[in-house]
C-alpha positions in Angstrom: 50.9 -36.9 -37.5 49.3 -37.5 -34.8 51.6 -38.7 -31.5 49.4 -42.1 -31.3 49.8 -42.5 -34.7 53.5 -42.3 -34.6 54.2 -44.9 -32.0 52.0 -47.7 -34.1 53.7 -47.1 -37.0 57.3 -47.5 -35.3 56.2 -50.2 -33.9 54.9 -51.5 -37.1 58.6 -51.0 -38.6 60.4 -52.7 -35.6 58.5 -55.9 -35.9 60.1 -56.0 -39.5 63.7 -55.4 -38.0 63.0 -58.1 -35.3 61.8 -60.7 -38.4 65.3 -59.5 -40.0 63.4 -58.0 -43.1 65.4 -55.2 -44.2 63.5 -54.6 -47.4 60.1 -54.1 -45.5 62.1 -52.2 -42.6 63.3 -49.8 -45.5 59.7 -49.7 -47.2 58.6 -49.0 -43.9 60.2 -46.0 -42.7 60.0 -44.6 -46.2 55.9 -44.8 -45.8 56.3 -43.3 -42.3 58.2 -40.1 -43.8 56.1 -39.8 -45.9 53.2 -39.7 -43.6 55.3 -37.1 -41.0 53.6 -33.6 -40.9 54.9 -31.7 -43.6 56.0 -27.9 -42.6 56.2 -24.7 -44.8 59.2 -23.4 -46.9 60.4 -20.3 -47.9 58.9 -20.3 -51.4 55.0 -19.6 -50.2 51.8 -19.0 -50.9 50.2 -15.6 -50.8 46.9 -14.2 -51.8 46.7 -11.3 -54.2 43.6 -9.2 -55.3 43.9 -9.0 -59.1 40.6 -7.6 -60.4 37.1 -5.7 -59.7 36.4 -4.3 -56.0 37.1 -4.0 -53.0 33.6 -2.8 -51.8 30.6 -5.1 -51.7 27.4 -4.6 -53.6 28.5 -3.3 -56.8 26.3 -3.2 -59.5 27.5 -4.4 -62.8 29.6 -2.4 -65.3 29.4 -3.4 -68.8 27.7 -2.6 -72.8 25.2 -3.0 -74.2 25.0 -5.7 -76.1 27.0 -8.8 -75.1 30.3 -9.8 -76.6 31.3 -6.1 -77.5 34.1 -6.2 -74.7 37.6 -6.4 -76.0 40.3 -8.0 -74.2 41.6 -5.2 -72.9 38.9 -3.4 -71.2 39.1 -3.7 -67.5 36.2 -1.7 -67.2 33.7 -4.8 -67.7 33.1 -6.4 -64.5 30.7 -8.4 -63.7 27.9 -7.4 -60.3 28.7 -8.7 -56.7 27.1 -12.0 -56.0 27.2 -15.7 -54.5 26.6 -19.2 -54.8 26.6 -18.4 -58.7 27.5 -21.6 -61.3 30.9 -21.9 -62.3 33.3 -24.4 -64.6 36.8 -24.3 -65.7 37.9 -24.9 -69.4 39.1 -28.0 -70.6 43.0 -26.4 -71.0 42.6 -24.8 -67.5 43.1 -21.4 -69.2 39.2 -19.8 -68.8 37.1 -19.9 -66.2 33.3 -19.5 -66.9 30.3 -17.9 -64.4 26.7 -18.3 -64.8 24.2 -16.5 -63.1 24.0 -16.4 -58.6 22.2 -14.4 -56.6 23.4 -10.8 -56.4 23.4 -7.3 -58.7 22.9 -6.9 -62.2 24.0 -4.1 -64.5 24.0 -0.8 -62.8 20.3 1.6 -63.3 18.5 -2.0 -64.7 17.4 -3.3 -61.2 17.9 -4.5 -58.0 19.3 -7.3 -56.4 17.9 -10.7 -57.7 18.4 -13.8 -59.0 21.3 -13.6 -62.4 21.5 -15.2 -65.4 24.5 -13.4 -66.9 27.5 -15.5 -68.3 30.9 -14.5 -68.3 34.3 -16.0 -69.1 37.9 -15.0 -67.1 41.1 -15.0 -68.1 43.7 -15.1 -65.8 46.0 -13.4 -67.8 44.8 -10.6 -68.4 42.5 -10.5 -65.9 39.6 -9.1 -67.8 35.9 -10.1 -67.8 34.1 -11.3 -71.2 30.2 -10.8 -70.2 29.4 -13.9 -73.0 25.7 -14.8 -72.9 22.1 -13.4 -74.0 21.9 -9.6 -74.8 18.9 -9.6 -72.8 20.8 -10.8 -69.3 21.8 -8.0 -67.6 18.7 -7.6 -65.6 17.9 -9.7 -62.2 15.0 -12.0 -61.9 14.6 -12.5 -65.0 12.5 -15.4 -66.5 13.9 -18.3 -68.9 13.2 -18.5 -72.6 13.0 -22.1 -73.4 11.8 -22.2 -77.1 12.0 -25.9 -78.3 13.7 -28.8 -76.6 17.2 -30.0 -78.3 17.1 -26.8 -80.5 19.8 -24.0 -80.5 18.4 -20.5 -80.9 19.9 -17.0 -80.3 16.6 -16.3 -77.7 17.0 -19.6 -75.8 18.3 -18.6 -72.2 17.9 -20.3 -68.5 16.0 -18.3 -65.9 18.1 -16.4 -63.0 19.4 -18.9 -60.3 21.4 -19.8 -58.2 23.0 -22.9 -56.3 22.5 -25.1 -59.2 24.4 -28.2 -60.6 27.0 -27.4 -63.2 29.5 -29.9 -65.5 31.7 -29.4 -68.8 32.0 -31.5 -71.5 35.0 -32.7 -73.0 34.2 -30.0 -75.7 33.8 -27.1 -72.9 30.2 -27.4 -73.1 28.9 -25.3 -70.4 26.0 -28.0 -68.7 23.5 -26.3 -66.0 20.6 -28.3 -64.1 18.2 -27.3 -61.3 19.1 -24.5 -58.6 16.4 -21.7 -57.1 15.1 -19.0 -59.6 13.3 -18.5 -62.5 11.4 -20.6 -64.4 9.3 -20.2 -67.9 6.4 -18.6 -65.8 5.5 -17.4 -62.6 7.2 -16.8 -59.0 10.9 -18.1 -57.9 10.9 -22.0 -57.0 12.9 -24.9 -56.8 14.1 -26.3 -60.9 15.0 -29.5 -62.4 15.3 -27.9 -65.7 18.6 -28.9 -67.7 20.8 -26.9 -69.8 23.6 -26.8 -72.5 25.6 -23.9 -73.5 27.2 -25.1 -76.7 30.9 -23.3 -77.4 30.6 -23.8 -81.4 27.5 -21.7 -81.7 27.6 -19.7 -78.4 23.5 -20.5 -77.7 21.9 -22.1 -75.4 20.4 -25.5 -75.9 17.2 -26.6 -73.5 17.4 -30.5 -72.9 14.6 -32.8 -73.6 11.8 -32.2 -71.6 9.0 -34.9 -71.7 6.3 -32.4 -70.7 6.2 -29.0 -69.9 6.6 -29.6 -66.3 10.3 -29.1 -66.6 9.6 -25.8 -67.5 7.9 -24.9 -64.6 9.3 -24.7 -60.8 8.8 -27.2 -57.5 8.1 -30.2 -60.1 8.8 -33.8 -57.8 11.4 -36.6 -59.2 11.0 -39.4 -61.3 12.8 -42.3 -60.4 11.7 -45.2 -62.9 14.6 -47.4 -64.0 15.5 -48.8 -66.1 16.0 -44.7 -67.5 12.9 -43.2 -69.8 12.6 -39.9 -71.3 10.7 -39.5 -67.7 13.0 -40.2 -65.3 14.8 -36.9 -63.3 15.3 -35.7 -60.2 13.4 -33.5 -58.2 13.7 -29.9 -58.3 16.1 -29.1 -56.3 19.0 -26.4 -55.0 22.7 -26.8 -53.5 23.1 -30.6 -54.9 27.1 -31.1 -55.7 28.4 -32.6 -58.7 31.0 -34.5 -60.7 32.3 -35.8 -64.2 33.5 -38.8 -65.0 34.1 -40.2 -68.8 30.6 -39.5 -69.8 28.5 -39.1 -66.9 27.7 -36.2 -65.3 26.8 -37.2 -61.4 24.5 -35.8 -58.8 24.0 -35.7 -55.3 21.4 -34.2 -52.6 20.4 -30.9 -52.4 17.3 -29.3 -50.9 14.2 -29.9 -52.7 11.4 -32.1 -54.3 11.2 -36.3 -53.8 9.6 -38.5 -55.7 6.0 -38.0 -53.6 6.2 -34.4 -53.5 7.7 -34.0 -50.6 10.2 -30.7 -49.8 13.2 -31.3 -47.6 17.0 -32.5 -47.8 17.9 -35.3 -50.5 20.6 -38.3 -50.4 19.7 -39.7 -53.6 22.7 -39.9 -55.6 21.8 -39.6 -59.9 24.0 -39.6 -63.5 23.2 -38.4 -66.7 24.0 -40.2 -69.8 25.3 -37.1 -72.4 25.2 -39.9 -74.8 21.9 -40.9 -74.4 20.4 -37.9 -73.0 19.0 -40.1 -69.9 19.3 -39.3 -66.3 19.4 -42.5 -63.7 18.8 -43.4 -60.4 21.5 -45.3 -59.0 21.5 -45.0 -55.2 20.3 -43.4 -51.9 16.7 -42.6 -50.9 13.8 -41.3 -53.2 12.4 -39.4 -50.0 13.1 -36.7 -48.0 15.5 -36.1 -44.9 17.3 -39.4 -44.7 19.5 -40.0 -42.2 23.2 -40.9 -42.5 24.4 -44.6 -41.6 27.7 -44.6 -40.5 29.5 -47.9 -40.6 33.4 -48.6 -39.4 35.3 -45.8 -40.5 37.5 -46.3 -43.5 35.8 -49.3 -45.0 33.9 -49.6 -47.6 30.2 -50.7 -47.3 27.1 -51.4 -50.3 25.3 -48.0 -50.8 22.2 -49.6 -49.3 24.2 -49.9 -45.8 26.2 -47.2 -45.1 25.7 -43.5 -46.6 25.7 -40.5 -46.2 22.7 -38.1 -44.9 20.4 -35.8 -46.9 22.2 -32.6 -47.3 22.7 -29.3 -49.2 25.4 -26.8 -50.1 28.1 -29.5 -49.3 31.7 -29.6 -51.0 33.1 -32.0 -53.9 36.0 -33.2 -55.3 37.1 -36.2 -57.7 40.0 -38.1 -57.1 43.0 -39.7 -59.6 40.7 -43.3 -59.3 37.7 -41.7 -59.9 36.1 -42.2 -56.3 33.7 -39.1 -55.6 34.2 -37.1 -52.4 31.6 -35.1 -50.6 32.4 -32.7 -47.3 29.7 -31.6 -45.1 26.7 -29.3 -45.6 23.6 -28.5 -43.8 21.5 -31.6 -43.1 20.9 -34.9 -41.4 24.0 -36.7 -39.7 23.2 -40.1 -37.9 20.3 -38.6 -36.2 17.5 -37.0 -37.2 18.8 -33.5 -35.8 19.5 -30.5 -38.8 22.9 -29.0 -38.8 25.7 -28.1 -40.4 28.1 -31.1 -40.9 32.0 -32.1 -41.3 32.1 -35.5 -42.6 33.6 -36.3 -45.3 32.6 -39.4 -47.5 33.5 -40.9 -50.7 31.5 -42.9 -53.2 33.0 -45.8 -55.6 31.5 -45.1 -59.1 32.4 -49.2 -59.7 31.7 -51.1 -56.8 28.6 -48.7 -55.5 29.8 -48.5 -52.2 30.3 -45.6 -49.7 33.3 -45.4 -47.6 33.0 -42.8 -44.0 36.7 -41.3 -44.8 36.7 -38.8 -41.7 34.7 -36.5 -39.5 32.3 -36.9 -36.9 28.7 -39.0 -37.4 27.1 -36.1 -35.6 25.9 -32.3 -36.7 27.6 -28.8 -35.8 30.9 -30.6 -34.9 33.7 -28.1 -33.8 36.9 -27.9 -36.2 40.6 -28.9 -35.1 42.8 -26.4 -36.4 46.4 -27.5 -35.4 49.5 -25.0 -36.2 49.0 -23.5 -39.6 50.9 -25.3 -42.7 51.8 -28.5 -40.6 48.9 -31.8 -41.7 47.8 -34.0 -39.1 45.2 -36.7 -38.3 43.8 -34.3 -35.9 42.7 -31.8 -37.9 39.5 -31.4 -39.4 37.6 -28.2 -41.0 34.7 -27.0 -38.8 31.0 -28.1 -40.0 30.5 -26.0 -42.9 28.3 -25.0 -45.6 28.4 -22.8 -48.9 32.3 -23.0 -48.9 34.7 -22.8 -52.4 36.0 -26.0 -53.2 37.9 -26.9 -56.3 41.5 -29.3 -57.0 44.3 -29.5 -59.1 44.1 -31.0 -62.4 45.2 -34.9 -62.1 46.6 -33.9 -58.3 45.0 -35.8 -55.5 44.3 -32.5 -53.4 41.1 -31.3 -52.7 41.0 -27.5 -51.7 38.3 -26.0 -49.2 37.7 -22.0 -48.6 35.5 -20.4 -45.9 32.1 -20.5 -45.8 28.9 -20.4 -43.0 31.4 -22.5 -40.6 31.5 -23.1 -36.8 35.0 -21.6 -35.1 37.5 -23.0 -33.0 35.3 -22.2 -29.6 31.9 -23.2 -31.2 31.0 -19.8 -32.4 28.7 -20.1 -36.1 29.6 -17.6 -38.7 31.0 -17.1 -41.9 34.9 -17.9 -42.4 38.0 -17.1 -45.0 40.1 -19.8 -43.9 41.5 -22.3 -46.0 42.2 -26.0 -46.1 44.0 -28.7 -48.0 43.3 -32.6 -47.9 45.9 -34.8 -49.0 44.2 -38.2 -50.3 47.2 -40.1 -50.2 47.7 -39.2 -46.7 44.2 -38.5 -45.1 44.8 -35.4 -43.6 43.7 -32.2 -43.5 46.2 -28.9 -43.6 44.8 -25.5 -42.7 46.9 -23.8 -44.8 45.8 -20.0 -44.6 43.1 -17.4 -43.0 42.1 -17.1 -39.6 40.3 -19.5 -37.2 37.8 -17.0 -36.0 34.6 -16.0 -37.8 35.3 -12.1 -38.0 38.6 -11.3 -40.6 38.3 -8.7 -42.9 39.7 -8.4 -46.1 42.9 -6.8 -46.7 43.2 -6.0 -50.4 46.7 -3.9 -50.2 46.9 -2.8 -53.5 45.4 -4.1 -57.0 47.8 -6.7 -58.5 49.9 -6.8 -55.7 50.4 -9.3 -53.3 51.8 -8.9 -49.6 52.3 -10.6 -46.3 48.9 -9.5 -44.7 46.3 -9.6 -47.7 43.5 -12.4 -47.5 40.1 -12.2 -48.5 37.2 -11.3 -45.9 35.2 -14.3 -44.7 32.3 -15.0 -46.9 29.5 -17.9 -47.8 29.3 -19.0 -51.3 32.5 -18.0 -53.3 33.6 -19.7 -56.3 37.1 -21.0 -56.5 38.5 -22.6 -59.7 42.4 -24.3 -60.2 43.9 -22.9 -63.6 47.5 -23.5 -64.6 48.7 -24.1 -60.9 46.5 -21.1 -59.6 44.1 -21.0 -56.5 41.4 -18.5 -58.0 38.8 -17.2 -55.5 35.4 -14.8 -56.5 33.1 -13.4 -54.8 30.4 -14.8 -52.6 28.3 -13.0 -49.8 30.4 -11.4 -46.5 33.4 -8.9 -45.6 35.2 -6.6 -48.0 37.7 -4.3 -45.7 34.8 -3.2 -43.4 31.2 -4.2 -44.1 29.0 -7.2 -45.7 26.9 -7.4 -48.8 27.9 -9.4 -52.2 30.9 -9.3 -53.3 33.0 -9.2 -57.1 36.3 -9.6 -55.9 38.9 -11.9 -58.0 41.9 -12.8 -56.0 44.4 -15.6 -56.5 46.4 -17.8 -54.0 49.4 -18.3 -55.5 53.5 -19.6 -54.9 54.6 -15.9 -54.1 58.1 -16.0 -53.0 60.2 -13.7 -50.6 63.5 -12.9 -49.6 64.3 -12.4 -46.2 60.8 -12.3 -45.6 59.6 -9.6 -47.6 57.5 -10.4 -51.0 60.2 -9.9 -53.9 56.9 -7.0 -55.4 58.0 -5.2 -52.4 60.2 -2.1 -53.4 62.0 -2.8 -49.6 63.6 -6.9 -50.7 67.1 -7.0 -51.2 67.9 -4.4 -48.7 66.6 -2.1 -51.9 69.8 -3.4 -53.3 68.4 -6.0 -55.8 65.7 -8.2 -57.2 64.4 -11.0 -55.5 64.9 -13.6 -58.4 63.4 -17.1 -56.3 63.1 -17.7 -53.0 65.7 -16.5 -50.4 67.9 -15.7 -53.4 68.7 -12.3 -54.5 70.5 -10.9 -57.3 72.4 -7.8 -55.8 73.0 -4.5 -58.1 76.4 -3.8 -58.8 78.6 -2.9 -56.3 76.5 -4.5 -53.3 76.5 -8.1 -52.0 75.4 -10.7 -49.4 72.8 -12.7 -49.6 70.2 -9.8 -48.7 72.4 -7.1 -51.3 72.7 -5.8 -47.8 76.2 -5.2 -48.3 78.1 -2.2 -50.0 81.4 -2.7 -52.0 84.2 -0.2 -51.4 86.6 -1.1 -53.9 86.7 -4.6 -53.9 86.1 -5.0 -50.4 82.8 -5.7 -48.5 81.2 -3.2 -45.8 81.1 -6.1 -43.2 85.3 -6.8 -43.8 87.5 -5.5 -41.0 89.9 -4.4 -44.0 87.2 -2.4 -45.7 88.4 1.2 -46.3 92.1 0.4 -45.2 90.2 -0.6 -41.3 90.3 2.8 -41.4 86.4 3.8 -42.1 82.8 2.6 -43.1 81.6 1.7 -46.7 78.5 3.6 -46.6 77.9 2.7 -50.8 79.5 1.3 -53.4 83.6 3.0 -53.6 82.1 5.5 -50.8 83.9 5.7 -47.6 83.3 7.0 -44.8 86.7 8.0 -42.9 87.1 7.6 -38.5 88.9 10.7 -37.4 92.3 11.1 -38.5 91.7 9.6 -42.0 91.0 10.8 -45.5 90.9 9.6 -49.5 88.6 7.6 -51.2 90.1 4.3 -49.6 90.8 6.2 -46.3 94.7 5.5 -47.4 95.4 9.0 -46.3 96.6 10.1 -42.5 95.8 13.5 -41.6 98.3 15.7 -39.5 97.1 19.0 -38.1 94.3 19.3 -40.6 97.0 18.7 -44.0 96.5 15.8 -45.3 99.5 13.2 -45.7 99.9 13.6 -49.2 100.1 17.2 -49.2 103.6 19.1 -49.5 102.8 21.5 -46.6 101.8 18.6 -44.3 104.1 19.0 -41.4 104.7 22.1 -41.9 106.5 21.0 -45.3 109.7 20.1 -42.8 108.4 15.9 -42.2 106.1 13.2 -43.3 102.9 12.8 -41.6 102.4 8.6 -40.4 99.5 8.2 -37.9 96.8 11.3 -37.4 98.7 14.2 -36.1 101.8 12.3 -35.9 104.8 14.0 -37.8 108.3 12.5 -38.3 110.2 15.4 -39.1 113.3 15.8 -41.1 117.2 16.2 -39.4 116.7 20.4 -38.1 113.1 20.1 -37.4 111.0 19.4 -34.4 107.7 20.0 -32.8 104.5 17.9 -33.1 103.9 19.7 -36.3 107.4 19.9 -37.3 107.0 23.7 -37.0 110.4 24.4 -34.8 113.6 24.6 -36.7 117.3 23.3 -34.8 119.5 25.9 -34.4 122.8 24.2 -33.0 121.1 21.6 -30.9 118.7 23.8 -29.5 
């Protein structure tokens, strides 16, 4: 928290002691606690690379045709791309991906525009290539057959950076992006799309006229909502879900006069009725933000937010839509990347200005690593990963085309948390410089050091309490291109500060069972198994081996000078030991190293003299 911060908020709690309200003096500090920077534990987070490569631009590797992989076959991997369209099952346990720019199957092409689909599951960690036998080859056009009808042909052109949502039955729903279209060249779409689970076909949604069909088609914003009303073509809008509305917002593309540039108009579509609607924000091109008080709520006809593209979203617990930056219009009319962050109010149609600056290519504030603050705030930013925690209020942001902590631009691989309840941002992991490479260590297993390279346009998805990352355009250990990488971020606990995969935790003495705790083999202990036993008695106790050695293992002592037998109980007297019938030259008993007490008619230090008559 930030220090400014801190003193208002005491103060705020000793004007309740001074009114003699112990309840809201209690209430009080409990809120402030809560508030207080949070710092790291000992069970952490760690990123592991758990499938496909670790070199960028690899081409596809898969059969011919689709759905022939089994579950076991690691072998099917899907080519390196980016800003491809993503969705996470209902159950959190698949994780679908449609299409991107990037490479197809290896000898069918070069890199283009995708429309291959493929499901993930964490698991196993093995690829299901689901879709069209026919899409394994890039820039490749869509087959649209007849509206509202499923059929085995029916597939959507290559894209990339389109608008994607799932239905409540895992319906896989895809609108707009930058590709291929029925005929012709690349261009902007407004084409929608339905991948129904039950059937595993593609269903094209009703199209008034064929215009749908075809790319760079302007928006139609009548209302009330007809068969013609739709947005613009468009790429890079961001999405949501809630109950049965899919929402959309911005993007780069057509307005309602034709016009190409950035959007602001905000759109949901009815999956009941099959209708999109207009419901706020401007039908024309390159609108600038209005930026009201900070924190309070305004009419989406006063204050909103900018025309913009390739920004970040996230839903929260009460249904209020966030959106974080992307490249477009702040306050003024100046282009730039952008790190505001804003919410809308689905009930109420109002915009709030939650954080950020008003203005373009603002710098980020980092503050120390793991430790929120009000300070702190991502650098502008476009083309990151974004993704949440089922039912959780905290939104997740990953690299990206970002500006660095001294104003340099370039693609990132650090990671950030916000914290709705608490309005603060935590950079949680990466590095605060644009030029980090990836360190994979090796496959499946996580370490201290391993991150992924910085990169624009990964996907990231939340399933069963797991960060997964893919992909994107940027590093892999040592150069750029597209990238197929899967890695996860995940609670990876250590021991003493080594990872409990590592063959070193536990002093080699033991597992690392949770964090800082180890379960020590048998006959070591100490909280690090970095002890031996020697017959009951620990290495680090001055009575270990009768104080008279070292437990170098378990029952294995190691005797100082003077000293023998397995507990060092043993003296030893001119190279006999003491339990030896010869020791003292058989004529004494041997009771300190080379000390002899010798028997009445005996003397000598070894006892070796006899007594003849006192001499």
């Amino acid at each position: 928290m930030h220090r400014n911060h801190v003193k208002k908020s005491f103060r705020l709690c000793y004007s309740f002691s001074r009114g003699g309200s112990q309840a809201l003096l209690l209430l009080c500090l409990t809120w402030l606690l809560h508030l207080l920077p949070h710092h790291p534990t000992s069970a952490t987070l760690y990123w592991t690379w758990i499938a496909a490569s670790s070199s960028a631009n690899q081409y596809g590797q898969f059969n011919l045709p689709a759905f022939t992989t089994t579950s076991d076959d690691a072998n099917y991997i899907l080519g390196g791309r980016e800003s491809a369209q993503t969705w996470t099952s209902t159950n959190g346990e698949s994780l679908y991906i449609f299409g991107g720019s990037g490479f197809p199957r290896s000898g069918t092409g070069s890199r283009g525009y995708l429309q291959d689909l493929w499901r993930f599951d964490v698991e196993t960690r093995f690829w299901t290539w689901m879709s069209h036998s026919n899409s394994y080859k890039s820039n490749q056009l869509g087959n649209y057959g007849v509206g509202n009808t499923a059929h085995p042909d029916n597939i959507p052109g290559g894209r990339w950076k389109a608008a994607t949502w799932i239905d409540d039955d895992d319906g896989l729903w895809v609108f707009g992006g930058q590709g291929m279209a029925i005929t012709g060249s690349p261009g902007y779409l407004r084409d929608m799309w339905w991948f129904r689970q039950s059937d595993q076909n593609w269903i094209p949604q009703n199209f008034a006229s064929t215009s749908s069909l075809i790319t760079n088609q302007p928006g139609d914003y009548t209302m009330p909502a007809t068969t013609d009303t739709v947005p613009g073509a468009r790429y890079g809008p961001v999405t949501w879900k809630v109950g049965h509305r899919f929402y959309l917002f911005a993007g780069y593309g057509y307005d309602d006069s034709g016009d190409v540039g950035y959007l602001n108009d905000l759109w949901y579509y009815d999956v009941d009725a099959r209708l999109w609607n207009f419901i706020a924000g401007g039908t024309d091109i390159n609108a600038q933000g209005v930026y009201s008080i900070q924190g309070t709520a305004y009419p989406s006809t006063i204050s909103y937010p900018g025309g913009r593209i390739q920004s970040s979203s996230w839903i929260s617990s009460a249904q209020d839509l966030y959106v974080f930056g992307g490249i477009g219009r702040a306050s003024t009319g100046t282009e730039g990347r952008m790190n505001d962050l804003w919410k809308y109010n689905t009930g109420n149609d109002e915009w709030t200005w939650v954080s950020g600056p008003p203005t373009v290519n603002g710098q980020p504030t980092y503050g120390d690593k793991g430790v929120a603050d009000y300070a702190n705030v991502p650098g502008s930013r476009a083309e990151s990963a974004f993704t949440q925690k089922r039912g959780e209020d905290i939104f997740y942001l990953f690299g990206g085309h970002s500006t660095d902590y001294n104003g340099g631009n370039g693609f990132h691989n650090d990671l950030w948390e916000f914290n709705v309840a608490t309005g603060m941002w935590t950079w949680i992991s990466g590095s605060n410089y644009r030029t980090a490479n990836g360190d994979y260590n090796i496959l499946g297993s996580p370490s201290l050091t391993s991150a992924p390279g910085i990169r624009r346009g990964p996907n990231a998805w939340f399933t069963n309490g797991t960060l997964v990352l893919f992909g994107g355009f940027g590093r892999d250990s040592s150069t750029n291109g597209n990238l197929n990488d899967v890695w996860i971020y995940d609670e990876t606990y250590s021991c003493d500060q080594i990872l409990y995969t590592d063959a070193a935790v536990c002093s080699t003495h033991g597992s690392c069972d949770s964090p800082e705790v180890c379960s020590c083999e048998g006959g070591y202990d100490g909280n690090i198994c970095q002890h031996s036993i020697c017959f009951g008695t620990l290495s680090n106790s001055p009575s270990v081996c009768n104080s008279r050695g070292s437990c170098e293992s378990p029952d294995t002592c190691s005797c100082d000078t003077g000293y023998a037998g397995d507990e060092c109980e043993l003296y030893i007297c001119y190279s006999v030991l003491s339990n030896e019938t010869d020791v003292c030259s058989s004529h004494g008993s041997c009771g300190a190293p080379d000390t002899c007490s010798c028997s009445a008619g005996y003397t000598g230090d070894n006892c070796e003299f006899s007594i003849c008559f006192g001499v």
